[in-house]
Every structure is written in structure tokens, then in C-alpha cells.
N, CA, C and O of each residue as an XYZ file, in Angstrom:
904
protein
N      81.810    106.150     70.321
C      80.584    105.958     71.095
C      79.472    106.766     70.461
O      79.753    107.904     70.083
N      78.356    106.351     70.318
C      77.334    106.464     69.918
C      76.278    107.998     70.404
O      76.132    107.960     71.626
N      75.649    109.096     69.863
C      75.811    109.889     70.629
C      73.838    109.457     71.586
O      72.921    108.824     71.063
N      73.848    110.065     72.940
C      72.556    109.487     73.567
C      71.384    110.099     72.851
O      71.432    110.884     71.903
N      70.576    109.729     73.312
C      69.074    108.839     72.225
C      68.641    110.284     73.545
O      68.004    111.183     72.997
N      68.880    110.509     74.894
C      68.074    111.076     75.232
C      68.423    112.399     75.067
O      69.342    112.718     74.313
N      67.447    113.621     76.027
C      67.656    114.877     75.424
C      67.929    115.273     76.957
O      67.636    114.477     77.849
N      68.544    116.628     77.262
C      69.133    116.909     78.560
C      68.009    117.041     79.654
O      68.282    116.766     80.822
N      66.828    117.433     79.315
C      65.480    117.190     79.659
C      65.420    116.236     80.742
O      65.370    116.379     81.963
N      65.448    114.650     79.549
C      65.529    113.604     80.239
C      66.344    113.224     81.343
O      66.048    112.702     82.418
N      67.671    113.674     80.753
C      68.658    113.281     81.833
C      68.362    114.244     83.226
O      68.108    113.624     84.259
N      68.384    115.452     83.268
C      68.094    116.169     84.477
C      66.497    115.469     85.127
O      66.497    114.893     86.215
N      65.653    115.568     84.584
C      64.723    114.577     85.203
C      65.113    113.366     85.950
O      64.787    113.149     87.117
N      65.695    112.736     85.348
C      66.221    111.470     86.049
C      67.413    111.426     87.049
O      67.590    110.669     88.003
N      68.232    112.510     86.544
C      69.025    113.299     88.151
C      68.144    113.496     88.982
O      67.890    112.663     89.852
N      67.648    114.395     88.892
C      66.451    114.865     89.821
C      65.915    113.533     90.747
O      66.335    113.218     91.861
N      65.063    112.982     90.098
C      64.685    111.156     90.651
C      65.462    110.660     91.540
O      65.155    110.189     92.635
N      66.935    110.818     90.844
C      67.725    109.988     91.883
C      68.054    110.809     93.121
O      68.503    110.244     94.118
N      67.866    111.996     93.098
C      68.473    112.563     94.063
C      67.091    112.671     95.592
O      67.190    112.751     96.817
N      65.972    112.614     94.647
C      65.014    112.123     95.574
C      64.425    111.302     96.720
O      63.809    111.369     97.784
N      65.085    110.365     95.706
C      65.445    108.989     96.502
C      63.948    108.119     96.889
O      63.784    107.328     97.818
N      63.109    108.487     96.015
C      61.579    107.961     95.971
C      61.711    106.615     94.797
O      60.938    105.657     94.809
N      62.392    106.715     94.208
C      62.353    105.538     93.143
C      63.434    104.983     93.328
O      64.230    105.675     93.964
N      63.956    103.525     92.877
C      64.585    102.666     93.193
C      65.659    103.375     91.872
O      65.259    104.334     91.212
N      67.202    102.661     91.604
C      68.150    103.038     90.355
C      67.435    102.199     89.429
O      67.165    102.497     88.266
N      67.150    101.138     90.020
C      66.218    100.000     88.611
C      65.109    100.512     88.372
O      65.042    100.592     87.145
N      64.137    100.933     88.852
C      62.879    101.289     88.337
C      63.387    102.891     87.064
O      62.724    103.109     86.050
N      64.342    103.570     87.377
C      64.827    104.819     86.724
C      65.404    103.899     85.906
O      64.451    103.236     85.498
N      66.188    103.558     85.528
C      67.253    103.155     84.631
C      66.312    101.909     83.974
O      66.956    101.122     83.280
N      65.235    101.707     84.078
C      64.249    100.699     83.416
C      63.306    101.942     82.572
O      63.122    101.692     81.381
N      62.891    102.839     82.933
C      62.234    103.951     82.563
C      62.762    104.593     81.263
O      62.237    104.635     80.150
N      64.325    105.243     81.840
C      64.782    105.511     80.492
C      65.666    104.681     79.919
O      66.552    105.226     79.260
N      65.666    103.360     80.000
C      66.335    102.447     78.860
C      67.577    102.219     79.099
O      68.276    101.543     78.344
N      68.006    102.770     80.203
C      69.680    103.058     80.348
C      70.226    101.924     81.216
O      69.569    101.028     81.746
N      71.719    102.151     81.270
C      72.222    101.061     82.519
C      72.266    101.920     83.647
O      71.928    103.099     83.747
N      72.720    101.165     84.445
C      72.976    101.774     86.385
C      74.171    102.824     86.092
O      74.308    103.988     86.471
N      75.207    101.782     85.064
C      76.348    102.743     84.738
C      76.175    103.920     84.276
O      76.895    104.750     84.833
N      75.122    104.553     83.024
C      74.813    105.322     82.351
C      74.112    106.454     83.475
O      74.366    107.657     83.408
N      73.337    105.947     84.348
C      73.267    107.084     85.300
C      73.624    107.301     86.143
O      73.362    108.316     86.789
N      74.435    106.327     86.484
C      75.995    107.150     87.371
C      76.517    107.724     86.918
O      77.434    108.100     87.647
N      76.567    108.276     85.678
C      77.826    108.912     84.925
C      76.661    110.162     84.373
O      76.940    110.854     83.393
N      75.419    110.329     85.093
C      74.830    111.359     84.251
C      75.028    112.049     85.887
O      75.664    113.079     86.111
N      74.446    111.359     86.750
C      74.709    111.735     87.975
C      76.177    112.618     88.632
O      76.194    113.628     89.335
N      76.891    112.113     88.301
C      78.255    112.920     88.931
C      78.632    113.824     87.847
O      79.511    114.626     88.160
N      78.179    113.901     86.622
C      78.345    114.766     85.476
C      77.559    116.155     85.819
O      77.820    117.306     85.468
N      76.620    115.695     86.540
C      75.347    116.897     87.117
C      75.802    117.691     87.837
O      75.649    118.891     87.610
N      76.655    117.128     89.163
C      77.187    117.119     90.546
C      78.253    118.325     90.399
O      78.095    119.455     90.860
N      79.408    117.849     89.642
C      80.229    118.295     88.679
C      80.329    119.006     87.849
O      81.190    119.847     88.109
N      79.698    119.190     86.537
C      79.513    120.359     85.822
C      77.829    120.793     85.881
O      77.352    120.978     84.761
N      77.216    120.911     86.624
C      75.942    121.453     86.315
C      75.585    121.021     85.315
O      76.418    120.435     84.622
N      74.469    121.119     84.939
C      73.368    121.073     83.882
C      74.655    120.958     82.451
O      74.411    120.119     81.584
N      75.995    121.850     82.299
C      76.258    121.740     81.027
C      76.946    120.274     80.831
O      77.088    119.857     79.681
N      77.391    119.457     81.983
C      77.741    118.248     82.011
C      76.932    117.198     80.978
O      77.432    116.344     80.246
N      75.486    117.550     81.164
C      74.567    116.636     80.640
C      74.647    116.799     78.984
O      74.433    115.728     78.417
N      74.819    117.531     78.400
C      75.468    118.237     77.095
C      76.092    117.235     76.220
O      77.144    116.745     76.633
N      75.557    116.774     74.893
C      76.318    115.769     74.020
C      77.006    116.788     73.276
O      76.538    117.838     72.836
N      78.576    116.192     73.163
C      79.774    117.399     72.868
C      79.393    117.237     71.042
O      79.498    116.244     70.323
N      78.962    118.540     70.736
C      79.296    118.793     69.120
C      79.851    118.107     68.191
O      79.132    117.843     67.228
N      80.838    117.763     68.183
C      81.800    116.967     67.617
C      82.560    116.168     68.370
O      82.381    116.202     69.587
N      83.724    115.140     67.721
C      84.567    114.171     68.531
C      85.773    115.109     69.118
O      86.524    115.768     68.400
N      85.826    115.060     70.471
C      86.765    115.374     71.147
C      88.353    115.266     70.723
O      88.799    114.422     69.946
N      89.243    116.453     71.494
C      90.408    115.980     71.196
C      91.039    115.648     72.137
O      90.339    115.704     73.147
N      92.426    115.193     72.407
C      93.063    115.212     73.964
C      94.518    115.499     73.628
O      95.026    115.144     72.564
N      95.135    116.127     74.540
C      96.932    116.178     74.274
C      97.505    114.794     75.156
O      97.141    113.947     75.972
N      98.369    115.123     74.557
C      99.275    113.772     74.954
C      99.535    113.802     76.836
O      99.495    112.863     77.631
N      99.766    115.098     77.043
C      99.659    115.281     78.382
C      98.782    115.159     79.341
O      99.104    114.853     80.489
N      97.441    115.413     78.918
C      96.247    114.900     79.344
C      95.731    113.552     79.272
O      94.923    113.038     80.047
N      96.354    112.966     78.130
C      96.069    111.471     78.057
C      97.080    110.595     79.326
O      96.540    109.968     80.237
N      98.372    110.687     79.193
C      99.194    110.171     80.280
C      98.740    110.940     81.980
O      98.687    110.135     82.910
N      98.559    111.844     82.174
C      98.106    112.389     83.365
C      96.865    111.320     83.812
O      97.008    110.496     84.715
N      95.675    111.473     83.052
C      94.686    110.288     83.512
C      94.838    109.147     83.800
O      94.449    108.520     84.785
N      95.847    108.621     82.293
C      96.377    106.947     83.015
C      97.142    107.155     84.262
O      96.537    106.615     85.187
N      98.047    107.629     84.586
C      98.489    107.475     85.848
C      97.742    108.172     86.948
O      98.162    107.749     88.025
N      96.906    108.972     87.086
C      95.943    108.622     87.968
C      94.937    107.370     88.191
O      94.348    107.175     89.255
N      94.810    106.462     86.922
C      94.471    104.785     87.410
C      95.035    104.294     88.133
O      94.773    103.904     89.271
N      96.549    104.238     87.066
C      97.289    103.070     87.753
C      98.479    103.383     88.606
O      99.409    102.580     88.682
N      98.483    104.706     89.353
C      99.489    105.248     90.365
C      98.729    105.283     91.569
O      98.956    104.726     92.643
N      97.387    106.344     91.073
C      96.600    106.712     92.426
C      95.690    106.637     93.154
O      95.307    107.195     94.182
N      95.112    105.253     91.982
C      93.851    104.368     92.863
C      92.036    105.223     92.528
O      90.909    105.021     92.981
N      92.678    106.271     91.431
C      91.186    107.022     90.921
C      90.522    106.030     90.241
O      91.122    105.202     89.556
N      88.957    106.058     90.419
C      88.362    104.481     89.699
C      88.502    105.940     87.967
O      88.893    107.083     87.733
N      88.068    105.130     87.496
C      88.066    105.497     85.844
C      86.502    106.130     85.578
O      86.015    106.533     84.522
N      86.025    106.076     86.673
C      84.240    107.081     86.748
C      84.868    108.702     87.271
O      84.469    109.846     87.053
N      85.672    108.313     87.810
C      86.429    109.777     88.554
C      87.331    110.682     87.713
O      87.278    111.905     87.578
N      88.215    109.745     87.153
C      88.789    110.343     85.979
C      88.328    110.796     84.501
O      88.784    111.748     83.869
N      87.327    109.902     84.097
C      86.418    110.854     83.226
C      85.980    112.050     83.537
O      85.977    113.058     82.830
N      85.606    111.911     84.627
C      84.786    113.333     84.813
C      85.773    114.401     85.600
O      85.378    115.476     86.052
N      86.912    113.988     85.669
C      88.038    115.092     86.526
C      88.547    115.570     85.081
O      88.860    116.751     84.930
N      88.645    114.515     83.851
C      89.414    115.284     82.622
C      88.176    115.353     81.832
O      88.477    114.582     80.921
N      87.304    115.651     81.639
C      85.874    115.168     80.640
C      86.554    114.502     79.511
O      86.834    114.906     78.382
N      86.754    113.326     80.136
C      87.137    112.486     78.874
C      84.861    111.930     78.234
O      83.706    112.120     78.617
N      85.665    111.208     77.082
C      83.701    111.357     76.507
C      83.157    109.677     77.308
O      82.033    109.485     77.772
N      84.316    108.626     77.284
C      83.523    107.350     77.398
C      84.616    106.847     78.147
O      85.667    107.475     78.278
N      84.351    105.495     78.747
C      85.289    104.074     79.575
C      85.674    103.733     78.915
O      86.663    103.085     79.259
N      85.371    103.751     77.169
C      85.975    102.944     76.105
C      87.381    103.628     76.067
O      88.431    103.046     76.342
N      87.235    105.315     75.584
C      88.576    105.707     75.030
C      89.541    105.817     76.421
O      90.762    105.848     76.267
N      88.887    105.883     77.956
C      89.903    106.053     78.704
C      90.779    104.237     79.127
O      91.753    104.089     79.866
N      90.063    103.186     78.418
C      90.558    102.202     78.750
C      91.287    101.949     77.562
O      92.018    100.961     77.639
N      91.298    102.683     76.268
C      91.917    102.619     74.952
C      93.522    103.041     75.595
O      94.575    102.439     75.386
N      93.303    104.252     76.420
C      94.725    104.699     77.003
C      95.653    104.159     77.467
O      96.865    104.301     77.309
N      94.712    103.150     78.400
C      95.326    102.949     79.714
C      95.886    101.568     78.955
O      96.923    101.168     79.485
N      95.479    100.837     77.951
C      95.907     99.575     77.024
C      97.474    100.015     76.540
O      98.581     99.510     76.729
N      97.036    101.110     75.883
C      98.524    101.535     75.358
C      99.785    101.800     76.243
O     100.955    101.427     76.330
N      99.165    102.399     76.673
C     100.473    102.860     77.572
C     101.070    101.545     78.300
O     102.298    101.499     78.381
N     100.240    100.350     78.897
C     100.762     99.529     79.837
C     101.427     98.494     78.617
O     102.432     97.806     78.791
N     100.761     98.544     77.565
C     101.512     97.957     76.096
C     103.179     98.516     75.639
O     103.931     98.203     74.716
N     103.263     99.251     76.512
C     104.395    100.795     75.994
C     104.498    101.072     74.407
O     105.427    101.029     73.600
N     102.721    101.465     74.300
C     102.825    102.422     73.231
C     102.723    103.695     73.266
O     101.853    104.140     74.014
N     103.531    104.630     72.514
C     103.684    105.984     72.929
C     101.867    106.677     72.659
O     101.263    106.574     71.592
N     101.469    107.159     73.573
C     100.391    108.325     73.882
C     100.520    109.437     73.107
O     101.249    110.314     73.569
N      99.831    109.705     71.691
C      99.668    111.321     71.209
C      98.493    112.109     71.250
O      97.374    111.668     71.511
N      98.743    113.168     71.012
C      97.747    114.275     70.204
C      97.041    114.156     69.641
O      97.193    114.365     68.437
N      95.580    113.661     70.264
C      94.689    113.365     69.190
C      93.828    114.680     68.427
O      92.604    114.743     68.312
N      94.778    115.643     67.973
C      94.201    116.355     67.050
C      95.049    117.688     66.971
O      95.854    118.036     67.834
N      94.862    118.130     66.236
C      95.922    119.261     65.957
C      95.630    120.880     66.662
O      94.556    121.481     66.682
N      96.935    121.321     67.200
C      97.002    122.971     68.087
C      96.637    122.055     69.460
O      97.144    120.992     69.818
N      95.496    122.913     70.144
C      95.381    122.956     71.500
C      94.843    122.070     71.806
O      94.589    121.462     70.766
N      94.270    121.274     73.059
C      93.191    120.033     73.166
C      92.069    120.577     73.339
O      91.994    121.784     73.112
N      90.991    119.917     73.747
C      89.899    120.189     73.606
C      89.700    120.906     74.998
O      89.048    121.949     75.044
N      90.385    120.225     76.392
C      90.345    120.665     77.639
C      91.072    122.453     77.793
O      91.248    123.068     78.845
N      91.383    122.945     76.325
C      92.375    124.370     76.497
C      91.058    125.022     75.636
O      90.913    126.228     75.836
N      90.166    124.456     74.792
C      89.569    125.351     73.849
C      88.122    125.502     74.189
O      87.443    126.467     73.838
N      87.658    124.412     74.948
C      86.114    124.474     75.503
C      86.319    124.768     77.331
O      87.079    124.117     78.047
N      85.628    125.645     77.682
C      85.606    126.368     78.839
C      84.672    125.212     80.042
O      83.960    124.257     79.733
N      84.921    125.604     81.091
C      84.096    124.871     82.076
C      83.450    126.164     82.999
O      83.542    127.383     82.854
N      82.799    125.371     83.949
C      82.533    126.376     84.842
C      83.120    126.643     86.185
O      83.757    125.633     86.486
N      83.169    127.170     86.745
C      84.489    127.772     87.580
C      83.673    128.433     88.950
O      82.555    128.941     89.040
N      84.464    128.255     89.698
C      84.136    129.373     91.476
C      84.858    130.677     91.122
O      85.719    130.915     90.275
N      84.222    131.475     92.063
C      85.275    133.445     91.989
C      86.477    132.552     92.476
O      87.521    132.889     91.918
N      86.626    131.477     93.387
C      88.365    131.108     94.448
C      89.018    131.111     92.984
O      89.900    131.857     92.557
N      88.233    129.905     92.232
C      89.519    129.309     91.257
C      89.308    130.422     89.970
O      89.648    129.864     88.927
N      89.034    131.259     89.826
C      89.103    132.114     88.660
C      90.355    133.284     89.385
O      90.917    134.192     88.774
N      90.523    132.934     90.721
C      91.269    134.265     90.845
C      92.325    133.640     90.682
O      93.127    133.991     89.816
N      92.597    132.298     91.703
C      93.456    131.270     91.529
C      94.361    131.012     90.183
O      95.542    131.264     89.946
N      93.290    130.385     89.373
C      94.328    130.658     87.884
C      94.575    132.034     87.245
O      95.280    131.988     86.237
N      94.207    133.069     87.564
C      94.265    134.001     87.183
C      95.824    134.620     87.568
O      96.524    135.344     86.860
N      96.051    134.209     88.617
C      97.038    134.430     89.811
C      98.374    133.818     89.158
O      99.361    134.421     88.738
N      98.096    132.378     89.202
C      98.814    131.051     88.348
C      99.626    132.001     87.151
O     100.776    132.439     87.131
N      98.614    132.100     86.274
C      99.038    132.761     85.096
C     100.188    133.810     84.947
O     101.147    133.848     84.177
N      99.726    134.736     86.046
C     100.781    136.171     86.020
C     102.125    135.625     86.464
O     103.153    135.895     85.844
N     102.107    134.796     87.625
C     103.423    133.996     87.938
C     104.176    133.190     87.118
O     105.397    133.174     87.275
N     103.626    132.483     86.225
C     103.842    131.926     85.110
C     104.349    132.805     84.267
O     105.145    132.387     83.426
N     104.098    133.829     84.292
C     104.594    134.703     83.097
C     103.889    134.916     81.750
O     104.410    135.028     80.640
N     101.915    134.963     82.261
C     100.997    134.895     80.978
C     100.930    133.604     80.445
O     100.071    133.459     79.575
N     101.853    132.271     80.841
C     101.833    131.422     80.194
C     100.041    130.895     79.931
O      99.481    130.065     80.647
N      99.517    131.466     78.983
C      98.306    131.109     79.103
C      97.920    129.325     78.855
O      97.383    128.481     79.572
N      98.510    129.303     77.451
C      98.249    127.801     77.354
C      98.619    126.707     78.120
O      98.023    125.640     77.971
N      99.610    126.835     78.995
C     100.384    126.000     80.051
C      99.330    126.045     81.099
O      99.114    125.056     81.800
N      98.624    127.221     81.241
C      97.784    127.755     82.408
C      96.191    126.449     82.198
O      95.640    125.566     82.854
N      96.065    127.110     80.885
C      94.901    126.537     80.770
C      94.713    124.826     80.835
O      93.692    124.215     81.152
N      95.894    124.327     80.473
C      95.709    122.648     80.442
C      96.038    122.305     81.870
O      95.762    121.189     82.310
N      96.731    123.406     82.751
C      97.106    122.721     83.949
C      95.654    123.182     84.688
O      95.729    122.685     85.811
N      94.748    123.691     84.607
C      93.544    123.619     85.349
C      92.239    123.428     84.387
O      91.158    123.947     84.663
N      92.452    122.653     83.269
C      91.797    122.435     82.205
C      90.279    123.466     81.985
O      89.094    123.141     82.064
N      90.817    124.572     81.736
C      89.633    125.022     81.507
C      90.393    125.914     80.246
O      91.619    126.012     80.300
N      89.643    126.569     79.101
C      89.931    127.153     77.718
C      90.867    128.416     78.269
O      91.080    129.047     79.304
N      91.325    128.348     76.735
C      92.740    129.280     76.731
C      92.038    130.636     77.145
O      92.535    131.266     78.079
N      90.605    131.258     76.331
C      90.103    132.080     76.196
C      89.849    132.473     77.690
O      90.383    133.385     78.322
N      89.090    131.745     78.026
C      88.744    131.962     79.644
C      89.660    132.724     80.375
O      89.458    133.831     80.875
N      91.238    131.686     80.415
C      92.679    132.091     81.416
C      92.750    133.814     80.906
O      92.809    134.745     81.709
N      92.727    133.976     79.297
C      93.286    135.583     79.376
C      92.152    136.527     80.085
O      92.369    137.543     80.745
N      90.873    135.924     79.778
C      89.469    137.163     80.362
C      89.929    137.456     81.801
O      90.261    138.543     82.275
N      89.880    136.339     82.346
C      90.168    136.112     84.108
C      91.701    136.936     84.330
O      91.873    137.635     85.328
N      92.610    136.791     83.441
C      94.445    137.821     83.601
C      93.916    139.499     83.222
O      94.023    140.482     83.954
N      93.387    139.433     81.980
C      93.264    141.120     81.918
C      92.247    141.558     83.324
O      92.698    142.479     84.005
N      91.047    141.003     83.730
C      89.591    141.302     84.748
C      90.772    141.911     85.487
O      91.112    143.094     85.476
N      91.363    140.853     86.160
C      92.474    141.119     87.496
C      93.388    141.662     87.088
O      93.637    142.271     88.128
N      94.232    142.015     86.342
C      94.975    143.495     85.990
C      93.860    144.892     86.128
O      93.786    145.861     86.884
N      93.310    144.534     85.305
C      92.329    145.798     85.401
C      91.563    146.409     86.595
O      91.708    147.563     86.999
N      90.680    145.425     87.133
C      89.529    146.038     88.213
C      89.888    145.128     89.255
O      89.059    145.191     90.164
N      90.993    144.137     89.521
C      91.069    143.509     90.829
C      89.779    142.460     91.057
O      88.715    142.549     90.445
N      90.140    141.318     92.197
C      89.630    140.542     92.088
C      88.016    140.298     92.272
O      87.416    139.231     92.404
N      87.434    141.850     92.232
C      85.885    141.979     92.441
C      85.498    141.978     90.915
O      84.284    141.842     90.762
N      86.187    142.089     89.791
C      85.498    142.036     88.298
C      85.636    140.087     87.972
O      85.231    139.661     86.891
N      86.099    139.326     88.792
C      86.119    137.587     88.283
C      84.984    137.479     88.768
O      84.469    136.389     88.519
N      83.983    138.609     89.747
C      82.516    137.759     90.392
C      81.875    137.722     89.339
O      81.976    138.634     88.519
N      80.843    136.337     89.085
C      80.169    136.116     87.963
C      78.414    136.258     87.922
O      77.563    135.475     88.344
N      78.269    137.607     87.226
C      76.881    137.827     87.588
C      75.861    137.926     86.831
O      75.079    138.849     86.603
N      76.004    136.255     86.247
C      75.314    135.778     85.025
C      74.072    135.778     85.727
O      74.381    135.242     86.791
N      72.993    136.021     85.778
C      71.736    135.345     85.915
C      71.488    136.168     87.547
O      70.921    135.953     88.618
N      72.007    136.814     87.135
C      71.994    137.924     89.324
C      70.516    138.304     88.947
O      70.167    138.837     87.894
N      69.733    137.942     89.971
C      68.153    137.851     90.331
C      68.329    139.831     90.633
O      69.076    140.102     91.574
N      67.704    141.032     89.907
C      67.145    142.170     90.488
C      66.552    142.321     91.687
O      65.512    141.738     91.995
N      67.244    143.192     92.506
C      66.035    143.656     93.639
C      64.777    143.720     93.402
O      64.514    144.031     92.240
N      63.674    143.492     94.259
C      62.515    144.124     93.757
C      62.238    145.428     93.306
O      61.553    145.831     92.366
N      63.020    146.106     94.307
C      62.939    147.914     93.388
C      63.481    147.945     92.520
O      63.272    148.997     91.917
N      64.202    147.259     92.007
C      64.867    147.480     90.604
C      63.981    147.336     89.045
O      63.969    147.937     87.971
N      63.147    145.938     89.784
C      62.019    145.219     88.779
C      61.046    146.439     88.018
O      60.684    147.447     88.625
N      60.760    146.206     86.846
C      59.734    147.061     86.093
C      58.989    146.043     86.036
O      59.202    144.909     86.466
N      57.838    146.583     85.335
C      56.260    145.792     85.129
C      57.078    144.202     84.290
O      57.337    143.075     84.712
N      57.266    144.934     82.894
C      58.325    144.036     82.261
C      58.955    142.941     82.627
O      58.884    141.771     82.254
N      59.886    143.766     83.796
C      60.955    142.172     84.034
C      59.970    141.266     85.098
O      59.915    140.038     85.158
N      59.198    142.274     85.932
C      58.265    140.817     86.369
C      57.620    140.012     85.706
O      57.444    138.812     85.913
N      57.248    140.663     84.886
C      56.019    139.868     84.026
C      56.576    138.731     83.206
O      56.161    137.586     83.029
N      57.834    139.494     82.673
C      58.960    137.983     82.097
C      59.697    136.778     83.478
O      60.245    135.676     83.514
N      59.376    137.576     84.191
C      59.924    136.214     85.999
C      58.765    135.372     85.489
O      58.958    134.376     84.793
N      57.267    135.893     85.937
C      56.285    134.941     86.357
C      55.801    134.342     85.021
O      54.841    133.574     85.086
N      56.391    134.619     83.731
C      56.304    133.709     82.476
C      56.981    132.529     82.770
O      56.495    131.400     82.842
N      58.533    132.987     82.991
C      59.835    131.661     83.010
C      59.266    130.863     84.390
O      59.685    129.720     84.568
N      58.588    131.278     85.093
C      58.342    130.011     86.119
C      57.640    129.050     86.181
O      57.847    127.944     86.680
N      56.404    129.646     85.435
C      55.493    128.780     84.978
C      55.841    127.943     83.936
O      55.267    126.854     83.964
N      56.708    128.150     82.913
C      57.063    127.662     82.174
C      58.166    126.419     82.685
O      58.225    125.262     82.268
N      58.965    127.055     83.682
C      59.554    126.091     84.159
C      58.842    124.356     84.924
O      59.147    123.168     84.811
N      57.319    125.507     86.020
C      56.378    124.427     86.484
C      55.772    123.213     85.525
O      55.706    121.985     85.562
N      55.334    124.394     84.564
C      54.524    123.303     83.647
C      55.972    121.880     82.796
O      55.783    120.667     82.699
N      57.101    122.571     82.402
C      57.930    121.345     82.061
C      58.225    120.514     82.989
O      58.261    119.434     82.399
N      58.490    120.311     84.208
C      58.772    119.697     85.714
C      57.121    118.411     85.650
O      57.204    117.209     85.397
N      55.799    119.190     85.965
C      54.941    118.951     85.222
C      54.856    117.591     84.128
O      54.683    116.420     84.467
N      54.966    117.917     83.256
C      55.323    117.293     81.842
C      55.926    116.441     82.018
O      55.460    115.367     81.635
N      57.402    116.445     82.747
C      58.327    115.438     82.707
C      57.871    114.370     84.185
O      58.184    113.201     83.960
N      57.302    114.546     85.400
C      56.679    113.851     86.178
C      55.398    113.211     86.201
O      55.083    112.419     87.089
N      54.356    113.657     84.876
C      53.291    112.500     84.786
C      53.929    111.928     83.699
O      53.243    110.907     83.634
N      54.935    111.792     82.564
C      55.272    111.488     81.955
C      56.285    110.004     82.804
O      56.344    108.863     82.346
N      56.740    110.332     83.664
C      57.492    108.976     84.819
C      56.499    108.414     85.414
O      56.761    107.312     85.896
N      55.351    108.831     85.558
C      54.258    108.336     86.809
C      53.804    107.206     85.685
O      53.876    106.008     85.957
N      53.289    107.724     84.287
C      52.990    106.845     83.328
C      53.631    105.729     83.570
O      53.126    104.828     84.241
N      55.457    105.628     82.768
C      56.172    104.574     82.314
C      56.005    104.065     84.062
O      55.947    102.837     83.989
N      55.931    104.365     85.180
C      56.368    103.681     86.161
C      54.992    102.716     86.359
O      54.945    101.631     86.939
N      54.196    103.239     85.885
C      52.706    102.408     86.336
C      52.534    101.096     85.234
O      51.841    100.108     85.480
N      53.270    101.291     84.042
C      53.402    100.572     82.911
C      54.378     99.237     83.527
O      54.097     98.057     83.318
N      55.574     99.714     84.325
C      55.838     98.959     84.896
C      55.187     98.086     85.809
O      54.982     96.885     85.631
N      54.916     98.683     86.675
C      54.110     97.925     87.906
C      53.190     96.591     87.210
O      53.495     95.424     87.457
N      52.078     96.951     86.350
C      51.534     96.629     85.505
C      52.248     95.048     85.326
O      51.983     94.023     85.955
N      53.370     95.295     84.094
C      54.117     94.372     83.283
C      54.575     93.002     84.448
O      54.567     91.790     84.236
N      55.027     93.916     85.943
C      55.353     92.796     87.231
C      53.728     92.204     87.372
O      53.849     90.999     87.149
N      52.695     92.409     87.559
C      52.004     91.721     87.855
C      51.579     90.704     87.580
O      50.684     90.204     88.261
């Protein structure tokens, strides 16, 4: 599959839209060029992994054999549509998860599409404090089994050991994640305000940017119906 033409920009803009519920899926999906399908699948990607969902993956993905058969039989055992199962395994497209689901009902054997770990053990997701303590927990019972750990709640190998040593070490108050923790105001110097009321504006003015930029193509439309 081809990698998208748009930039994450776009796509969160057009999340955004839909979640509004001021524009129709056709007037959006006429805007940016896309199908209904294409932003359903940017949509629950949003829902689902935040903002890094929207993310075109670096290179071609890998999958283990275990991850490949786990998805098909969530089709054809448990009634998951194949929009659900992409985004429960981040598989990349409908193409390669219907490539699977061909083989297997063909009874051709399912492998390793790539060598060591899969891609779901080596690229990290994002996680709650429940389920970081959760697999963290998993793990020690397991017996450290990290890599077993990591494909059974698909998130990177790296991740499972940070989250096993945190909780050996400082207990389950060092898994809280306090990326981006907003300062008290007494804490704030001239500095860190002055860098807040930069990033907001900066944020306004792109929001900005990207909404007369839709008001345009939508009036272009209107236009073209008349």
C-alpha cells in the first residue's frame, strides 16, 4: 500500500471535522480526496492511538506468525469486522489483513514476516498507569518472560522491561506518566511562561490555517454544485 499523500496535520484536522459534526463525511472526504473508508480508519486510529495513530510507519511492517493467526480468527471465530482488527493489532491495510485471512482458509501455513521479534514487540504504543502496572505484573508472574509479555499485550519488548524494573524498584507510583505534566503556577518562571503563551499561539494560529484553508475548498465546493 501506497504511503498517504496527506500529512498528520491534515488528518487531525479532518478528525477534528468529524467529530464536530458541522460538515457532512462527503463534504470532508470530498475536501481531502479520500474515501468514507479512509476516514474511518483515520478516525478510530485517533480514538485509539492518539495523534501517534495518524503516523505513516517508517518502513514496511513485520508480523509473527502468532499475531497473524490470532487476527484471522478473530474474523472468522468472533465476528470482529476487519476495521476492528486492524486497529486492535495495527495491522497497516484491509489488503494484507485479507491476504491472511485468504491463506489460512486456503490452509496455507501463516509465517514470520520478518526476522527476531514482530513489529507489535519492537515499536511501543501508548498505554494507561492500569495497564502498565497490569503487564508489568503479567511479566513477574511469567517469570520476566518479557517477549511472551510483550506480544501478548502487543506493546515493545523495551517498554515490558522499563515498566518490570519501575515496579521492582519504586512501586506502582514510578509507571505514572508525567510526560507533558502542566507546572503549577508557582512553579512557572518568566521563561516557562513566556514559552506556554508562544506554543499556544502557535497552536491558534495552525487550527487557524487549517480552518480557512476547509472554509476555502468547502466554498469551492458549494460553488462547483451550483
Amino acid at each position: 500500500m501506497g504511503r498517504s499523500k496527506h500529512t498528520i496535520e491534515q488528518k487531525l484536522t479532518a478528525v477534528q471535522l468529524l467529530k464536530e459534526g458541522f460538515h457532512t463525511w462527503v463534504e470532508i472526504s470530498e475536501i481531502y480526496q479520500v474515501s468514507m473508508d479512509t476516514l474511518y480508519q483515520w478516525q478510530m486510529k485517533y480514538e485509539t492511538y492518539g495523534i501517534e495513530g495518524l503516523k505513516e510507519a517508517n518502513s514496511c511492517k513485520s508480523y509473527s506468525k502468532e499475531l497473524k493467526e490470532a487476527a484471522v480468527l478473530d474474523y472468522l471465530n468472533h465476528g470482529l469486522s476487519k476495521g476492528a482488527i486492524i486497529l486492535k493489532y495495527q495491522i497497516s491495510s484491509r489488503s494484507v489483513l485479507s491476504r491472511w485471512i485468504r491463506k489460512y482458509t486456503s490452509h496455507s501455513e501463516l509465517k514470520d514476516s520478518g526476522k527476531g521479534m514482530s513489529q507489535t514487540m519492537t515499536k511501543g504504543r501508548k498505554t494507561t498507569v492500569e495497564e502498565r502496572i497490569e503487564i508489568a505484573k503479567t511479566c513477574l508472574a511469567n517469570g520476566k518472560n518479557y517477549q511472551e509479555t510483550a506480544a501478548q499485550y502487543e506493546v515493545s519488548y523495551q517498554q515490558v522491561y522499563q515498566w518490570v524494573r519501575k515496579l521492582e524498584q519504586d512501586g506502582e507510583e514510578a509507571l505514572q506518566d508525567r510526560r507533558g505534566r502542566t507546572k503549577p503556577a508557582e512553579e512557572c518562571t518568566p521563561e516557562d511562561e513566556l514559552r506556554l503563551k508562544i506554543q499556544q499561539m502557535e497552536r491558534e494560529n495552525e487550527r487557524l490555517r487549517a480552518e480557512n484553508l476547509f472554509l476555502k475548498k468547502l466554498e469551492e465546493i458549494e460553488r462547483r454544485r451550483r
